[in-house]
Every structure is written in structure tokens, then in C-alpha cells.
C-alpha positions as CSV (number, residue, x, y, z in Angstrom):
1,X,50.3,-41.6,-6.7
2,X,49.6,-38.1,-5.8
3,X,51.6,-37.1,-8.8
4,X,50.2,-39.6,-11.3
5,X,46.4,-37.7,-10.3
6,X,48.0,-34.6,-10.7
7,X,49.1,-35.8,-14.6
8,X,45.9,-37.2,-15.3
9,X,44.0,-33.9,-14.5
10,X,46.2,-31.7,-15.9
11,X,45.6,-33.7,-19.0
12,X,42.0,-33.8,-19.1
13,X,42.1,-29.7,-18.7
14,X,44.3,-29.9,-21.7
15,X,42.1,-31.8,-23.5
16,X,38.8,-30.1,-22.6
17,X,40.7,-27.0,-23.4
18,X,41.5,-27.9,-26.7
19,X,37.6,-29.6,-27.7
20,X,36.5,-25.8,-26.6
21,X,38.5,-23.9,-28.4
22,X,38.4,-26.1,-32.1
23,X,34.6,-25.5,-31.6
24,X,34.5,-22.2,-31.6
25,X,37.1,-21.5,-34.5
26,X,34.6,-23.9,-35.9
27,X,31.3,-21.6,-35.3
28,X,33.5,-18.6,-36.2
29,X,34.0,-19.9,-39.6
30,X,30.7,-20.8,-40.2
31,X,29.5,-17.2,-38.9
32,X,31.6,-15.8,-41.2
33,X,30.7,-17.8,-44.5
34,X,27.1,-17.3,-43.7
35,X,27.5,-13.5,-43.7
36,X,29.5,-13.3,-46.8
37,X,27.6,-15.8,-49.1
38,X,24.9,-13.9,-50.6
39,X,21.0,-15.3,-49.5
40,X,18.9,-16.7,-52.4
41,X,15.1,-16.9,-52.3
42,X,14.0,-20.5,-53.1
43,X,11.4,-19.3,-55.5
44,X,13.8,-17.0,-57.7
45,X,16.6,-15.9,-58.8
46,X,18.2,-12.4,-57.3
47,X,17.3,-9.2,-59.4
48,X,19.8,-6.8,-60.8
49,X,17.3,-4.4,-60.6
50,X,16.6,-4.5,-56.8
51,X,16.8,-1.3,-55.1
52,X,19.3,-0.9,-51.8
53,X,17.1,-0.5,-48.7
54,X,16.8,3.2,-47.6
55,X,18.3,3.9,-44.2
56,X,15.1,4.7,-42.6
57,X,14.1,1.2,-44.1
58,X,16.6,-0.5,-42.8
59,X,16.3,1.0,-39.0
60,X,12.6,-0.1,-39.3
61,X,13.6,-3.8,-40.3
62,X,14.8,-5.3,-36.9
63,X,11.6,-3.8,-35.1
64,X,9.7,-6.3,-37.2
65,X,11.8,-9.2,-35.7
66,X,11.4,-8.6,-32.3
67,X,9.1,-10.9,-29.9
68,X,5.6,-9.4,-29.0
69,X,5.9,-7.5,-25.8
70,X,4.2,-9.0,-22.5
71,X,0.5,-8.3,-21.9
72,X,0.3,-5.5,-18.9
73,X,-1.0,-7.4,-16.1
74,X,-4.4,-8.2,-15.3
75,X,-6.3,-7.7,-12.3
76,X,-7.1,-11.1,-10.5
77,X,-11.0,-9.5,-10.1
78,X,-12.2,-9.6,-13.5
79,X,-13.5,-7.2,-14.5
80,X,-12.2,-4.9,-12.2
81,X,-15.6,-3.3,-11.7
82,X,-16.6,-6.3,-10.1
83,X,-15.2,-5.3,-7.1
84,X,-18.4,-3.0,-6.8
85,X,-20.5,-4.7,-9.7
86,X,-23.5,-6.0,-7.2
87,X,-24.5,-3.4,-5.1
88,X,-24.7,-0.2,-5.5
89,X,-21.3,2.7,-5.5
90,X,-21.7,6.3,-5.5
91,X,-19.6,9.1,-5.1
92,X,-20.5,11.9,-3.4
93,X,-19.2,15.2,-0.9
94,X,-19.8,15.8,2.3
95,X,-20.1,18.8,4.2
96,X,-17.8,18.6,7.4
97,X,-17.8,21.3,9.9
98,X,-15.5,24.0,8.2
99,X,-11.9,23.8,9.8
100,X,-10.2,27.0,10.8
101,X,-9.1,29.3,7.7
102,X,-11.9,27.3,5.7
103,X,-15.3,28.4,4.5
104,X,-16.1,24.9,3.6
105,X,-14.7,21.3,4.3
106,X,-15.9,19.3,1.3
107,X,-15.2,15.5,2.2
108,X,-15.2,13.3,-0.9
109,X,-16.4,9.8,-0.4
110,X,-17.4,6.6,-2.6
111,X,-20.3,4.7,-0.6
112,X,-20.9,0.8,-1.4
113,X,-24.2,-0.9,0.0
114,X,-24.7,-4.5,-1.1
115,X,-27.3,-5.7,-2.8
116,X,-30.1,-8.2,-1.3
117,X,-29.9,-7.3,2.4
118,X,-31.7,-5.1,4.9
119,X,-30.4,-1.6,4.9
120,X,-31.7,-1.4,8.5
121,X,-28.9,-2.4,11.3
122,X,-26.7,-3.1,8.8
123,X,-22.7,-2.5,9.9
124,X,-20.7,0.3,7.9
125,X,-16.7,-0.1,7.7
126,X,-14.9,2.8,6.5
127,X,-12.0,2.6,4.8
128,X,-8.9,5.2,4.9
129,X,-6.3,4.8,1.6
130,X,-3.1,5.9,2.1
131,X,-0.4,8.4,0.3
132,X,-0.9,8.5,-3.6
133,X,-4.1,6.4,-3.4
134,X,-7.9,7.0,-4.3
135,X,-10.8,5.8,-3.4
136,X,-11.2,3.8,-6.7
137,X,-8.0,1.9,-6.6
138,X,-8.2,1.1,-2.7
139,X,-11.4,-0.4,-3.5
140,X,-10.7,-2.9,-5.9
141,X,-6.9,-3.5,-4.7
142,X,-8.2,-4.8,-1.4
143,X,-11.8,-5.9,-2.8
144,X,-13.1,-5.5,0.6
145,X,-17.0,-4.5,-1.7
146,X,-16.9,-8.2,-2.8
147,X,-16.8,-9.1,1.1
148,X,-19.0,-6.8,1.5
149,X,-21.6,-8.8,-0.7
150,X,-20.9,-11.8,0.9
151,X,-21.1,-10.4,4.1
152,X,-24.2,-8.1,4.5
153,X,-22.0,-4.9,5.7
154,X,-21.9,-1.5,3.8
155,X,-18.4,0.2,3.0
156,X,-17.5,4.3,2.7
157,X,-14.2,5.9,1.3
158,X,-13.5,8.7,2.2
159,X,-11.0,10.5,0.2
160,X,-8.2,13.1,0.9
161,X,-8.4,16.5,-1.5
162,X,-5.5,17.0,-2.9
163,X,-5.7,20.7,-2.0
164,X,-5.4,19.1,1.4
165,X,-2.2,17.4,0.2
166,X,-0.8,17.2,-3.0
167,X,-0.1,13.6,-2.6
168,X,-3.4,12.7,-1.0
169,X,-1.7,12.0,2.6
170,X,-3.6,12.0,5.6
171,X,-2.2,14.4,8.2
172,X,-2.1,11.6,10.8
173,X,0.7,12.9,13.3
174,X,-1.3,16.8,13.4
175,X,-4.0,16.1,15.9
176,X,-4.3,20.1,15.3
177,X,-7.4,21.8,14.1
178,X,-6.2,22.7,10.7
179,X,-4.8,19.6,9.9
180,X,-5.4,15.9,11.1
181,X,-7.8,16.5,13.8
182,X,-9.7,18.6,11.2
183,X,-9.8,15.5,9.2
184,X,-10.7,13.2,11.8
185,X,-13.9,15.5,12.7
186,X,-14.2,15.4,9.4
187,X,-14.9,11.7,9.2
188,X,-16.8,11.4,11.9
189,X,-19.5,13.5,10.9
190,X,-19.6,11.7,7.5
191,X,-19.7,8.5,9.3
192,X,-22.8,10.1,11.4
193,X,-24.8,11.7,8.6
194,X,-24.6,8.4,6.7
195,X,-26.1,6.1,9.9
196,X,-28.8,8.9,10.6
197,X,-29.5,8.7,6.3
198,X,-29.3,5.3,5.8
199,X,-30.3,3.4,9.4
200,X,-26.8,1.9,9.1
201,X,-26.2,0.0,13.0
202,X,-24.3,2.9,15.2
203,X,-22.8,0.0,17.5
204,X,-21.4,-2.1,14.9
205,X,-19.0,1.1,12.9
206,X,-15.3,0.2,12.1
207,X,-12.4,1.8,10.8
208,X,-9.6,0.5,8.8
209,X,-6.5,2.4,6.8
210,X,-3.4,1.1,5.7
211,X,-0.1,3.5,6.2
212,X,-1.4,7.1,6.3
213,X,-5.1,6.2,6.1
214,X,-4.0,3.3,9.1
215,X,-2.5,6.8,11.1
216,X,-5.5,8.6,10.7
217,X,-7.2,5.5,12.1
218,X,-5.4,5.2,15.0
219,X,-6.0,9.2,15.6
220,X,-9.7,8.2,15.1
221,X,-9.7,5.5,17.6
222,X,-7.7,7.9,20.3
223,X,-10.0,11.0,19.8
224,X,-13.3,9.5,18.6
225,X,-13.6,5.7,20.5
226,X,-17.4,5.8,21.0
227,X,-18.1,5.9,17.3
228,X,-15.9,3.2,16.4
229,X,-16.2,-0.5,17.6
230,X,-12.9,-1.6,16.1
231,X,-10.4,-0.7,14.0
232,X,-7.7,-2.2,11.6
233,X,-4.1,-0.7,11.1
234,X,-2.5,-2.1,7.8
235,X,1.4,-1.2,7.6
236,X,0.7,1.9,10.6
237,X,3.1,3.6,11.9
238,X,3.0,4.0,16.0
239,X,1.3,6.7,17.5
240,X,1.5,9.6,19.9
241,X,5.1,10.8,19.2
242,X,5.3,12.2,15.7
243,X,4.0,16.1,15.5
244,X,5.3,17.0,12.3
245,X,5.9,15.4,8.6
246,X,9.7,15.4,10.2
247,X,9.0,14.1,13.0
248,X,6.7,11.3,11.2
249,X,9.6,10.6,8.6
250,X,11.4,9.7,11.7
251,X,8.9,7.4,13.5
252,X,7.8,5.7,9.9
253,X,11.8,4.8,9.7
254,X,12.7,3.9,12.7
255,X,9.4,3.5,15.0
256,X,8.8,5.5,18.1
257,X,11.9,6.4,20.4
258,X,9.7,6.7,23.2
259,X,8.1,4.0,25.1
260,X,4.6,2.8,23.4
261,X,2.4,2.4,26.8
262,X,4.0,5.7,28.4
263,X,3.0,7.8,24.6
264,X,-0.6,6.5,25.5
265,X,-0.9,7.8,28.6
266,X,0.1,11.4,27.8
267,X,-2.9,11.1,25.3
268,X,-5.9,9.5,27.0
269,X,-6.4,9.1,30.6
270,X,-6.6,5.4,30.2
271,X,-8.6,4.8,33.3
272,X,-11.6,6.4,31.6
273,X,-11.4,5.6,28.3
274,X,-13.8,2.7,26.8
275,X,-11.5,0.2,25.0
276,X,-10.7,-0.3,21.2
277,X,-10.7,-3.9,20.1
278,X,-8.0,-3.7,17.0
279,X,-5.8,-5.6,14.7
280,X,-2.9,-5.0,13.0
281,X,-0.9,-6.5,10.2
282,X,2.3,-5.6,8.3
283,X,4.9,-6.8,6.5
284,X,8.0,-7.9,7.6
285,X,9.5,-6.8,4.5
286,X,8.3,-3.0,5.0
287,X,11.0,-0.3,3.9
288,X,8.6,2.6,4.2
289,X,6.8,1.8,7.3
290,X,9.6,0.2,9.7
291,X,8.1,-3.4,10.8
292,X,8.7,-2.3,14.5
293,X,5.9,0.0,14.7
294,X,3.6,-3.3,14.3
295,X,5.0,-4.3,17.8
296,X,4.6,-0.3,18.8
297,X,1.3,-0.2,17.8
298,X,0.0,-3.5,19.5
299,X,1.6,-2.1,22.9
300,X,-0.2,0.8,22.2
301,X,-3.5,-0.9,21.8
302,X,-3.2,-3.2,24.7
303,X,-2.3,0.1,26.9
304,X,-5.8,1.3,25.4
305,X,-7.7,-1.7,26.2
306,X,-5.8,-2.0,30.0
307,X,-3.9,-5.2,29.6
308,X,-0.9,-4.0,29.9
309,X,0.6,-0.8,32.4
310,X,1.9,1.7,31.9
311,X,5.7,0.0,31.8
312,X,4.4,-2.4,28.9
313,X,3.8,-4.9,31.3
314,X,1.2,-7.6,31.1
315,X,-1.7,-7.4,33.8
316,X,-3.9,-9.7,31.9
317,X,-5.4,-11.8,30.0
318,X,-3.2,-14.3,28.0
319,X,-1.0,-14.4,24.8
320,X,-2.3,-17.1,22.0
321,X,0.3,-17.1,19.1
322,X,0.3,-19.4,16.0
323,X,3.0,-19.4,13.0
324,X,2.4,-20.7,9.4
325,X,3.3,-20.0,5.9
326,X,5.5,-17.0,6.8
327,X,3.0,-15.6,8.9
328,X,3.0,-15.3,12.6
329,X,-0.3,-14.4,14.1
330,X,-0.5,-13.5,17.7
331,X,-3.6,-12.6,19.8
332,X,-4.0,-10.8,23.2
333,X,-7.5,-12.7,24.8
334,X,-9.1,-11.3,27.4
335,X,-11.8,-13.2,29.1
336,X,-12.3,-15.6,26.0
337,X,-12.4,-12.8,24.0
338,X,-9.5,-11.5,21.1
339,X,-9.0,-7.9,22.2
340,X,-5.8,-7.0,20.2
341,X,-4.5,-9.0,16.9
342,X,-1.1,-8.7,15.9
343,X,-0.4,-10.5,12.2
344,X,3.3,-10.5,10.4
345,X,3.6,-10.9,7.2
346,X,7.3,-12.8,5.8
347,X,8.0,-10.8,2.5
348,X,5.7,-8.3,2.4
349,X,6.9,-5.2,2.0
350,X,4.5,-1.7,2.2
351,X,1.7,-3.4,0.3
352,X,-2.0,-4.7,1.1
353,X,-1.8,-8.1,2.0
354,X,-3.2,-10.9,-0.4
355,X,-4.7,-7.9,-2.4
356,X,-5.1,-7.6,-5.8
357,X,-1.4,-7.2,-7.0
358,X,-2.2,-5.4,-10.6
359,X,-2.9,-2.2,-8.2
360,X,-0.2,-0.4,-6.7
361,X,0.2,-1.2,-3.0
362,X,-1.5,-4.2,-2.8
363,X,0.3,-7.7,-2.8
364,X,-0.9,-11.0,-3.8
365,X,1.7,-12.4,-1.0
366,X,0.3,-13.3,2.5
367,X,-3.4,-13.9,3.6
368,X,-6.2,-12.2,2.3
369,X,-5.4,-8.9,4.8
370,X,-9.2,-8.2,4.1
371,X,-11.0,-10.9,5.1
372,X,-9.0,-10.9,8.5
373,X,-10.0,-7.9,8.9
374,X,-13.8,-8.3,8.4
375,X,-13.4,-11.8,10.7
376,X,-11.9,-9.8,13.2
377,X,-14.1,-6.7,12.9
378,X,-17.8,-9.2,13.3
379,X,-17.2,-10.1,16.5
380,X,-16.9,-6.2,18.1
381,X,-20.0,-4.3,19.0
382,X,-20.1,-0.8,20.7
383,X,-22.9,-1.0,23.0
384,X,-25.1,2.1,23.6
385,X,-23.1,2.8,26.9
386,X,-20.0,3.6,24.8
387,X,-18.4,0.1,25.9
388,X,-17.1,-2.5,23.6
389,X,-19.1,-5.8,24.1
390,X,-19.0,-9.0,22.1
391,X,-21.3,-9.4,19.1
392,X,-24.4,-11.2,20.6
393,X,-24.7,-13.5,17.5
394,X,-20.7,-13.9,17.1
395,X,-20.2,-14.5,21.0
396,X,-19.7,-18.1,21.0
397,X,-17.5,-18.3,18.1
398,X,-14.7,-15.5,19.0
399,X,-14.7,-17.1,22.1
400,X,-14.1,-20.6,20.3
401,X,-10.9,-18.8,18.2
């Protein structure tokens, strides 16, 4: 029986074999007819007179065949200008305090207040681009100006020369006074010349950077935590270790070697220092900032905030954590309260999340890293005593999340 089968199929190979190859001996016959048989118009008969084409002719023939190329892709905010179309942007310097072996320390910056709201009391995020950015594309990539509309809450820039760094990088792992610190300071007093010029609410300032502009963040929050109420860290790398672009390389690749809670504590004196709400988000898919400095980083900020020792072990509060969509959210609650915010992103590689993808370094893919931020940020107040304390008109409703 076994043998019969073996017959059959071997047939029906044979067979199919056979139909395959008669059909194309078939098409190459008809091929070849087709090219020798000389093409008539239907309208006339061929001239004797017609000239050969040239050879430059003839090379610009098949360029007139080929299919229209693709339309470059569009930004998903149309126009893109909308993402500072109803209130008001300007770009401007500011003079920092002059770093050591400068004269001057000219800070650019692009400053967006919304339309229709109070000036007075009103919150002020900055935002920190990262390596090869500006200030131009990092606003309408992450469109955090439309929010701002929505929202009530003014945004500012601020941009790396690129006499500072030819590639615009922030010198996040220098705290020195030539380099990162330098430009840390030098935020800061932007941050305080525009409260004391505009009213803008001095308890209710964050801070939020993505790679570089997420280090210089995180050197913000360490050196500078009674100016900020919160801060955001979008594809960061850990803090604390790094002391040179080497050394940085290193950490970006691999994360810290050291232990997160134990490179805190030979920064601050955690005992005294006033907490830093924060929340962090990167992409799982990451291959210039490893995804292990998002767990870094998180130790890092609950060693700030005192819910975990110095081991890394949790001393309080509790661990909420929620997965959907490819995204894995996890928050550290303190009291009712979210202190730290931990989100991973499934496929997202060293891009914005659920940003405008026709800029470079922002993805469509994931949530809308933006709006998390701003839901996260509304909550946090810096009280005039230089603690963090809940928003009095948001109280109820973090404590509900």
C-alpha cells in the first residue's frame, strides 16, 4: 500500500513538473515573438523617415515609465505650526551666570504661553531635547504646546549651543563647573528670571528631557530639588556613575555597574534632601539608551524620595502595577499618593513615545508619552518650605489613581 502512495506521488510530481515547465517554454516564446515583431501605431503606418533615438534619448526614455515616487511623510499635526499656532512662541537668550573660561553664558530658549488664561500662577514645564535636536523640532515632535493650550501651563526650551557641543548634547554625566553643572545653573536661573518676569507659579515648576536632555534632568533634580516639583526622564540613562563621555558610553550601553540606591547616597545626603516626585518611561526596544537604566533610574528615585534603603530595599509604601497594550506601567504610592512612575514601552526603541513620527526621535508607537507626563506632573506642588506636597485642587484625584 505504502508503495502504491509512493507511485501515485511520484506521479503527480511528474506531472506538475511537466505543466511547469511547457508553461514557461510557452511564455518564452511569446517573449521572444513580441520583441522581434516590429510595433505598429494604430493610427499609421511606420515612417521610413523616422530618425533612431539618440543615446541620451534613449537613457531618458525609461525614467518617463517609472511610478511617481511616495509623498515624504506628513506630520500627524497639521500644519506643523500648530503645535505653537494659539499662544504665543518666542525665541530669545538668556544671560546665565558666566561659567569658568567664559565671559558670557548665552542660554537660548523658545518660550510658549497659551492663549486665554491668566498669566499669574500659572505652572511652567521646561523641556530638555536631547543629542541632535532643537528646540523647534522637540516641540512639535512631542506637541507638549498643544497640551499646553488645553491645559493652562506655559512651556520653555532651552537649547544647547552648539559651541557647547557640536551635536547639541547635554553634558549630563560632568556635574563640573565648566560643563554640566554649568549648564544646570544655567537653567535654573532661566527658569527663575522667567517666574520673577512673567508671575509664572514657583511651586508648581517641572522638568522633563528625553536621553541627554532626560540626564541633564536628573542632574537638575539632584543639585537643584527646591526649584523643581517634578520631573520626567524619557529614554534616561541612570545617574551618579558616569564622569566622562566614556564613562557615559558605558552606562547608556549597559546601565550602571554600581548599585542604584548606594550611587545616590554618595551624591545627596538622603536624610536631608526634600523628595522629587518623577516618572519615567522608555522603550523596551532602546539600542542607544539600554532599557535597564529605566529600572536604574526608578531605584534611584525611590532612594530620593526614601522608600527604599540604601540596599534597594523597600521600606514603604506599596507597588501598584498594571500591563496593557505592550505597556507595563508601574507606580510606587506613598500614602495614597504616586511618588515614582515607572512606564515600559513594547517596541519602542530611542524615540518619544506616541509623538509625532514625521520628526526624528519621536514615535507614533505607545501612549502619548506627553500627556502622561503632564497627568503625572498636575498633581506635584513644591510648597514654599521646599517640600513636595500634593496639588490642593488635584488631591483627591491622584489619590483616586
Amino acid at each position: 500500500m505504502a508503495k502504491s502512495l509512493s507511485k501515485i506521488w511520484l506521479r503527480g510530481l511528474k506531472r506538475l513538473l511537466a505543466i511547469q515547465s511547457e508553461s514557461l517554454t510557452k511564455t518564452a516564446k511569446t517573449a521572444k515573438r513580441t520583441s522581434t515583431r516590429p510595433t505598429r501605431t494604430a493610427t499609421s503606418k511606420p515612417s521610413a523617415k523616422v530618425r533612431p533615438l539618440k543615446a541620451a534619448a534613449a537613457l531618458r526614455t525609461p525614467a518617463k515609465r517609472e511610478a511617481p515616487r511616495p509623498a515624504a511623510r506628513e506630520s500627524r499635526v497639521r500644519p506643523r505650526a500648530s503645535a505653537w499656532a494659539s499662544g504665543s512662541w518666542t525665541r530669545s537668550f538668556h544671560s546665565a551666570p558666566a561659567a569658568p573660561g567664559r565671559l558670557v553664558n548665552h542660554l537660548q530658549y523658545g518660550l510658549y504661553i497659551p492663549s486665554g488664561h491668566a498669566l499669574e500662577a500659572m505652572p511652567l514645564v521646561v523641556m530638555l531635547h536631547g543629542c541632535t535636536q532643537s528646540i523647534d523640532e522637540f516641540a512639535e515632535g512631542t506637541r507638549m504646546n498643544v497640551l499646553a493650550d488645553r491645559f493652562g501651563f506655559a512651556v520653555v526650551y532651552p537649547e544647547q549651543s552648539k559651541h557647547a557641543h557640536s551635536h547639541r548634547c547635554w553634558h549630563w554625566y560632568d556635574a563640573g563647573e565648566s560643563a554640566g553643572g554649568a549648564e544646570a545653573r544655567a537653567v535654573v536661573s532661566l527658569v527663575d528670571a522667567l517666574v520673577a518676569e512673567h508671575g509664572f507659579d514657583s511651586e508648581r515648576v517641572y522638568a522633563a528631557g528625553i536621553s541627554a536632555g532626560a540626564g541633564l534632568t536628573a542632574l537638575l533634580a539632584v543639585h537643584y530639588p527646591e526649584h523643581f516639583a517634578a520631573v520626567a526622564l524619557h529614554s534616561g540613562p541612570a545617574f551618579g556613575e558616569a564622569r566622562t563621555g566614556i564613562t557615559a558610553m558605558d552606562v547608556m550601553r549597559r546601565g550602571a555597574r554600581g548599585e542604584p540606591a548606594q550611587l545616590v547616597d554618595q551624591l545627596v545626603d538622603v536624610a536631608h534632601y526634600p523628595g522629587m516626585p518623577a516618572i519615567i518611561v522608555h522603550g523596551d526596544a532602546d539600542h542607544v539608551v539600554s532599557p535597564v537604566n529605566a529600572d536604574q533610574l526608578a531605584e534611584e528615585f525611590l532612594r530620593l524620595n526614601r522608600i527604599v534603603d540604601a540596599d534597594g530595599t523597600r521600606k514603604s509604601g506599596e507597588v501598584r502595577e498594571e500591563r496593557k497594550g505592550g505597556v507595563v506601567m508601574r507606580d510606587f504610592v506613598r500614602g495614597g499618593r504616586r511618588v515614582v512612575r515607572l512606564c515600559r514601552v513594547q517596541g519602542l526603541g530611542h524615540a518619544w513615545s506616541g509623538g509625532d513620527d514625521a520628526v526624528p526621535f519621536h514615535s507614533a508607537k505607545g501612549p502619548d508619552a506627553s500627556a502622561m507626563i503632564w497627568e503625572f506632573f498636575k498633581h506635584q506642588r513644591r510648597t514654599g518650605a521646599g517640600q513636595i506636597a500634593a496639588n490642593p485642587s488635584r488631591a483627591a484625584a491622584a489619590g483616586a489613581r
